[in-house]
C-alpha positions as CSV (number, residue, x, y, z in Angstrom):
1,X,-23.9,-4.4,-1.8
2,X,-22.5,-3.2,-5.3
3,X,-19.5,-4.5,-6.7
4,X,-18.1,-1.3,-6.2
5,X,-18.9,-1.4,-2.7
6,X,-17.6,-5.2,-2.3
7,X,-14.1,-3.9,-4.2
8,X,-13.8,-0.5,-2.0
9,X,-14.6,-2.6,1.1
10,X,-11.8,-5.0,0.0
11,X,-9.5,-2.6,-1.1
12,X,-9.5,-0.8,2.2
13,X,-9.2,-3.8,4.0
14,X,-5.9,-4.5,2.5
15,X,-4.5,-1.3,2.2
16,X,-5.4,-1.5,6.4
17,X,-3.1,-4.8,6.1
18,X,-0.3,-3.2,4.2
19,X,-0.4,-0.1,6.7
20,X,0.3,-2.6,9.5
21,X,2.8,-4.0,7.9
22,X,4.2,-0.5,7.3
23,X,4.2,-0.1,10.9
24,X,5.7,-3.2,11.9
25,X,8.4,-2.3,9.7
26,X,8.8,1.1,11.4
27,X,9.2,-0.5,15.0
28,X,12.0,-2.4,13.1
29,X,13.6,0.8,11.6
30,X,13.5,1.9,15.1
31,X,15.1,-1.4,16.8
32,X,18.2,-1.2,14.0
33,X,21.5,-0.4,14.3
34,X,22.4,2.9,12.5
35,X,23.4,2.0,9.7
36,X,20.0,-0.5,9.3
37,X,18.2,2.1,10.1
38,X,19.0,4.3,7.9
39,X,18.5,2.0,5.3
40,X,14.5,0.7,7.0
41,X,13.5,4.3,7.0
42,X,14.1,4.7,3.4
43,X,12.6,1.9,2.4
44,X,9.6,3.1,4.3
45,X,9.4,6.1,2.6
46,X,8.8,4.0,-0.7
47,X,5.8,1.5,1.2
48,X,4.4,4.6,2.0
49,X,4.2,6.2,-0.9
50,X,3.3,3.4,-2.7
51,X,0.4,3.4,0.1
52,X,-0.9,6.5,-0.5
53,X,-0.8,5.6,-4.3
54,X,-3.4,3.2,-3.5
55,X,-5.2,5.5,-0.9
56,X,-5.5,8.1,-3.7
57,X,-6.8,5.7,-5.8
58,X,-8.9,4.4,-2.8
59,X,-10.6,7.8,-3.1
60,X,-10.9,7.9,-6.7
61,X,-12.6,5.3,-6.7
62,X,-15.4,6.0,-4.2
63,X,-16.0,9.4,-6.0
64,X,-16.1,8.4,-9.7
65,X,-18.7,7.7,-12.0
66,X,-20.8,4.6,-12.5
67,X,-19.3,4.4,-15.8
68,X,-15.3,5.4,-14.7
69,X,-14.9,3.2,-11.6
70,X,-13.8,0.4,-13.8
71,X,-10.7,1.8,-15.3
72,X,-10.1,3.7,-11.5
73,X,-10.2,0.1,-10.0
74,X,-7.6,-1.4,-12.8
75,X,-5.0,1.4,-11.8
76,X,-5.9,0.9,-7.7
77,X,-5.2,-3.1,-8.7
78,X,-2.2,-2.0,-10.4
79,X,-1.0,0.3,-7.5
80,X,-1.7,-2.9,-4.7
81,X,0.2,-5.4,-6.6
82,X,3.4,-2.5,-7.2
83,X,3.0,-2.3,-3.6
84,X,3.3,-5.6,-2.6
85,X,6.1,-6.2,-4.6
86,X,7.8,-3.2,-3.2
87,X,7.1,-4.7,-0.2
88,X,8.8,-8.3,-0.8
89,X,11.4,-6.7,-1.9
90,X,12.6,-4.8,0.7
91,X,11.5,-8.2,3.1
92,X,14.4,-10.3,0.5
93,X,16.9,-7.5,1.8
94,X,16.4,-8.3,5.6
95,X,15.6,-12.0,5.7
């Protein structure tokens, strides 16, 4: 396996972790009083877009060059760590 194999295989497995996570946080949108749930479903909307962020960059990075997937992975790293801390932001607000 390439390194670009080993860092797509890793990459989706953690964007498949974050996308859980995402879903967990919907069943708790869903759970909330009104006024909480307003509130969960727009923070959702920003965990999924950052998301597909890193799911376009996902696919970026399986279709570019030999020579390009370097600079694609620094921007899909970039996008998963922006995620994450959209994430523990919006966990801060409901702890």
């Amino acid at each position: 396996m390439t390194k670009r194999e080993e860092y797509t295989a890793k990459l989706k497995k953690e964007l498949d972790k974050w996308s859980a996570r995402i879903d967990q946080w919907d069943s708790k949108a869903k759970n909330a009083n009104a006024a909480m749930h307003s509130h969960y479903q727009d923070e959702k909307v920003s965990l999924r877009q950052h998301a597909d962020k890193v799911k376009e960059l996902l696919a970026a990075l399986e279709s570019s060059s030999a020579d390009a997937w370097e600079g694609v992975q620094k921007k899909a790293d970039e996008a998963l760590e922006s995620l994450k801390k959209v994430f523990e932001k919006a966990d801060k607000h409901h702890d």
